[in-house]
Every structure is written in C-alpha cells, then in structure tokens.
N, C-alpha and C positions, 0 to 999 in steps of 0.2 A: 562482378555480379555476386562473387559465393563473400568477398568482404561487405558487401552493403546487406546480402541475407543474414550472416552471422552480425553483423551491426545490430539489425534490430531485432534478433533473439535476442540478444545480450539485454539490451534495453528495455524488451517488454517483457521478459522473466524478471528484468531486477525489479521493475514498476508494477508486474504481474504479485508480488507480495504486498506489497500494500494496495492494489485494488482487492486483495481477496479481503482487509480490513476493509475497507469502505464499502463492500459487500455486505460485513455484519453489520453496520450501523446503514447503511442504505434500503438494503432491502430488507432484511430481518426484523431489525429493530424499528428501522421506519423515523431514523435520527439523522438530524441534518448534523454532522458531526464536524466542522472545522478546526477542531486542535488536529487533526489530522496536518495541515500543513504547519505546526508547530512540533508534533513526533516524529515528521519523519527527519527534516533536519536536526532533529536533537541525536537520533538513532548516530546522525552524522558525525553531530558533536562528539559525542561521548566516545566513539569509538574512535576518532581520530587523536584526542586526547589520552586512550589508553594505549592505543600503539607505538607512540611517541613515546610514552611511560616503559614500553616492552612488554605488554602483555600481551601473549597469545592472540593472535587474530579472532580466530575462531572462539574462544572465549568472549572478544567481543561482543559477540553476537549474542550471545544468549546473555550480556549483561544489559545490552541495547534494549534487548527483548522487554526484558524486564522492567527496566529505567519507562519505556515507552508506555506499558502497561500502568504504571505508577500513575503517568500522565492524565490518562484517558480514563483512570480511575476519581482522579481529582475533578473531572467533567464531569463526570456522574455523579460524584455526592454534590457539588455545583449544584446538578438539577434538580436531582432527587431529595436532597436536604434541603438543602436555602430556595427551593420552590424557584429556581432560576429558569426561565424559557432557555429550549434545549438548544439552539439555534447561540441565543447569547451565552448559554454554557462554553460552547466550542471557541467563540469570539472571548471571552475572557481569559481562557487558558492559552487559545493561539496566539492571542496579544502578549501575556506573560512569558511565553517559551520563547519568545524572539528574544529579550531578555536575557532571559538566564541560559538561553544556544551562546548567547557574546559572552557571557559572563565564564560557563563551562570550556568554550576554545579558546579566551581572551582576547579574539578579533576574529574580523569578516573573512577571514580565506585562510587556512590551517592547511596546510601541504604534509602531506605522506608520500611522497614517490617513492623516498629512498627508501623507507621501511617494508618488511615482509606483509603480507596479506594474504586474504582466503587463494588470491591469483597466484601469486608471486613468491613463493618461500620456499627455502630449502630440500622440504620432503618433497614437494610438487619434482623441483627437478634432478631429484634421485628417480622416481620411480614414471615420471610422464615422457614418455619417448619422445624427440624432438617431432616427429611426423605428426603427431597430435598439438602440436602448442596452436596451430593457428584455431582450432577447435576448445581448447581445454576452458575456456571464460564462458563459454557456451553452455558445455557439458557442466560443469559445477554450479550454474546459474538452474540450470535443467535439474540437476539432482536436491538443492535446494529448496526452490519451488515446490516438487512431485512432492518432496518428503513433507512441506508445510501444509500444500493440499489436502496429504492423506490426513494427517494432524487435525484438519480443522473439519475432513470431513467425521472422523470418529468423534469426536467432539460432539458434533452439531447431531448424533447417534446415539449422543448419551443421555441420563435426564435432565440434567443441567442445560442441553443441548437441547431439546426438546420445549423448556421451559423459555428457554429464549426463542425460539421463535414462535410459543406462545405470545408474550409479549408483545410481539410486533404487529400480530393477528388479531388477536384480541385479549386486552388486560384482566378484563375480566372475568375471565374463566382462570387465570394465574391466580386472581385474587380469591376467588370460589373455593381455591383448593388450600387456602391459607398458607399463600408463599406469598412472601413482598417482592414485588413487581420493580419495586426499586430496587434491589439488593442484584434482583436479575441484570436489569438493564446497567447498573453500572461494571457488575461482572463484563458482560458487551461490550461494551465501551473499553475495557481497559483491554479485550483482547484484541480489539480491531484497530487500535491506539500500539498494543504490544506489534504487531502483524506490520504498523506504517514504520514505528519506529526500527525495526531489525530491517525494510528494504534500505531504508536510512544509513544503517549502516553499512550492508553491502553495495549501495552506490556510492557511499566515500569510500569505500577501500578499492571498487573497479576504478572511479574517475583517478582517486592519487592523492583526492584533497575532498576537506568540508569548505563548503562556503554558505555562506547565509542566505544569500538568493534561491539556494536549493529547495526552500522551504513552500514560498507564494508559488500558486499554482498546482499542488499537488493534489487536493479535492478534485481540482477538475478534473485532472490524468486518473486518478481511480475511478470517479462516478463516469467518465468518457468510457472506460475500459468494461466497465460493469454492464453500463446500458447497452453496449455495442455484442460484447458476449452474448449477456441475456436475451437481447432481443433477436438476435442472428439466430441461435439455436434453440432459443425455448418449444418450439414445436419439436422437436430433437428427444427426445425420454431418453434415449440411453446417456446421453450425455449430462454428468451433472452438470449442477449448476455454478460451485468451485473451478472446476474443470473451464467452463462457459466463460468465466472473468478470465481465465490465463489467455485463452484463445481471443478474448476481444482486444486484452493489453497487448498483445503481440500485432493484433490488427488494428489497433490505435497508433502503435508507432510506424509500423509498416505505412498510413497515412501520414504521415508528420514524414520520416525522409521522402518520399515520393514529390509530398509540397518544396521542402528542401531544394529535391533533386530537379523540379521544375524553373527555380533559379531564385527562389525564397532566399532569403541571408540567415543565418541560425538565429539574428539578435529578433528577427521576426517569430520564434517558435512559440511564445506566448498567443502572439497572435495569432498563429497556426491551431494554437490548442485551443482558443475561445472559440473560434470559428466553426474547426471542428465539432465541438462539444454545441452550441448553438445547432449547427445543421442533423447531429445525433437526435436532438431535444425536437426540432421539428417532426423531421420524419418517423420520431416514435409516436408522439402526439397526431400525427395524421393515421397511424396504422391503428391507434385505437377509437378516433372517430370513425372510420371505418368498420371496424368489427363491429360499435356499438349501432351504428347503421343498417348492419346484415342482421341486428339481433332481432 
C-alpha cells in the first residue's frame, strides 16, 4: 500500500509541474495552448542529451527551463505577430517540436539509467540515510514542486503578474493602460511552456530515459489536473489556486492507478486519461448548469 501511495506522489508532483503551466494558459490567459505536448518531451530531450554529455543534472533543469520557455515564446509571437489563431498557434509549434525532440536525442527512446540524476548521484548518497531511500523521490519531487509553486505564486503578485491575468479577463483595460496585450500574453505563454518543459525533464531523469511518446497526451494530464483541483476546492479561500492544481494532479493519478489496479493494462492509460478527463468535462459542465439554474 505505502509503494502504490508513494507511486503516485511521485507521479502527480512530477505532472503536478506542468499542470501548474497549463494553469497559466488555461485559466489566466484563457489559451488553448498545445505546444505544451511538444515542451514537455523536449524538456525530455534536452536533458537527456545533456547528461549523457556530463552535465550537472540539476543544471539540466534550469536549461530545460529555459529551452522550454524559448518554445512557448515562439507560440506567442505565432499568435500575436502573424495574427495566427491561438489554438493553430500551439498545433504548429507541437507539430514542429516532434521534429526537432528526434532531431535533438537522435532517436525515439534515449536511455540514462546509468547516469547520475536529481534521484541518483553521489551527494544524495553521502548525505541520504539508507532508511529514507524508499521516500527520497518523493521528498525531492515535494521540494521541487513547493519551491515552483511559491515561484509562480510571487510572480503572478507582481505587475507583470497582475497584467497577465488582466489579459485573460479582460484586454481591454490592458490596452487602456497602454501596455500591449501581446508582448503580455506571450510572456504567459513562454512561462507556462518554461513550467511543461522543466516537468519534462524531471520525468526523463525519474523514468531513466526520453522517449517520444512522452509527449501526445500531456494537455490532457495538465487541463485533467487543473479542472479537478480547481473545481474540488474553489469553494475553499484559503487554498490557492496553485496550490488547487498540485492537489488535483495528485488526484488525477491517484484515479489512473486505481483504474490500473482494477485490471486495466498500462497500454490502456491513454484511454484511462480520455475517459477520465471526458467524465471531469461532464460533471463540471453539469455543476455550472446548475448554479446558473439556482441563479
């Protein structure tokens, strides 16, 4: 029981990072954002390919960050320049990133087992007591997370932070105040793009390897993760709403092994996730005919 619990911590903190991107472009910005499933397997790429090279793990990370941000930047000047609908914005970069993910590892499945990671290296086990290892992918998934949370909440605290989610609310008071509304949104974009591609890379240094199927599907596991959060606790104040996306990606996968564990096959998890996220999308849409009913 305590390995299937710590299973899907693991799982819905490392996915718990890139729902917090598709947070910014879902709910903030109000952008139906698909390169999302082209940054986070790139986050994959790149980091797989630097470790193998020898570089710092953990460097990885904040290169992935970066790399991924670049991406979800090029989405935005798509939109916002070339006047491209935001929807085909995401569909043109996520077509391209599939791409240049084969072109950056050189092929569909790039293996790291033997190499050190954020899990696995040296310092970990000078200073991690052996009575903690069955824990320690948890814990460091945990302190990852919290620290990107707090990150995105001061962010979203600043006036940059505040401007975006003008944006998303209403443009036109952005525009009122003569700030370009484009320059905002693709800032957004590039951080919630930054935010897919870094879980990208720490689920190719947890799994051991990149592979390219890691990519299709991961929209759905964010926006699954967001609407489940959101909608579970938005009656809730003290809880943000940051906060709200970790707790739904944890309760997103917590449903996924459960289906699993009822005698699903894993090659089924696609199907687990559509079905999921279908039955999330009903019964949100039922709880707001309803309220609009009582109004």
């Amino acid at each position: 029981m305590l390995t299937i619990l710590l299973g899907v911590l693991v799982e819905g903190f490392a996915y718990a990072i890139m729902a917090l991107g598709v947070y910014i472009t879902y709910k903030i910005l109000d952008f139906p954002d698909l390169s999302v499933d082209g940054t986070f397997p790139l986050g994959g790429a790149v980091t797989a390919v630097l470790i193998i090279a020898g570089v710092n793990p953990l460097l990885t990370l904040f290169i992935s960050f970066i790399i991924g941000g670049i991406a979800g930047m090029i989405t935005g000047i798509i939109h916002v320049k070339f006047k491209v609908r935001d929807l085909l914005s995401g569909i043109i970069v996520m077509t391209a990133l599939y791409s240049i993910n084969l072109r950056i590892a050189g092929k569909a499945n790039l293996p790291i087992f033997s190499r050190e990671s954020i899990f696995e290296n040296a310092f970990l086990a000078r200073i991690i007591p052996e009575g903690l290892n069955p824990f320690l992918d948890t814990i460091i998934l945990l302190i990852i997370v919290v620290i990107m949370k707090l990150l995105l909440d001061l962010y979203l605290n600043t006036k940059s932070g505040y401007l975006l989610r003008s944006v998303g609310d209403n443009e036109t008071l952005v525009t009122s105040l003569a700030i370009d509304k484009g320059t905002v949104k693709i800032i957004g974009l590039a951080l919630a793009n930054a935010f897919a591609a870094l879980a990208g890379s720490i689920y190719a240094q947890k799994s051991g390897f990149f592979d390219i199927s890691m990519g299709p599907g991961a929209i759905v596991i964010g926006l699954a993760s967001v609407i489940i959060g959101t909608n579970l606790l938005k009656r809730n104040s003290a809880v943000k709403a940051t906060t709200a996306v970790i707790i739904g990606s944890v309760i997103y996968k917590a449903c996924v092994s459960f289906a699993i564990s009822l005698g699903m096959a894993p090659s089924d998890l696609k199907l687990i996730t559509s079905v999921l996220f279908l039955i999330i999308l009903i019964l949100g849409n039922d709880r707001k005919r309803k309220v609009k009913a009582n109004a």
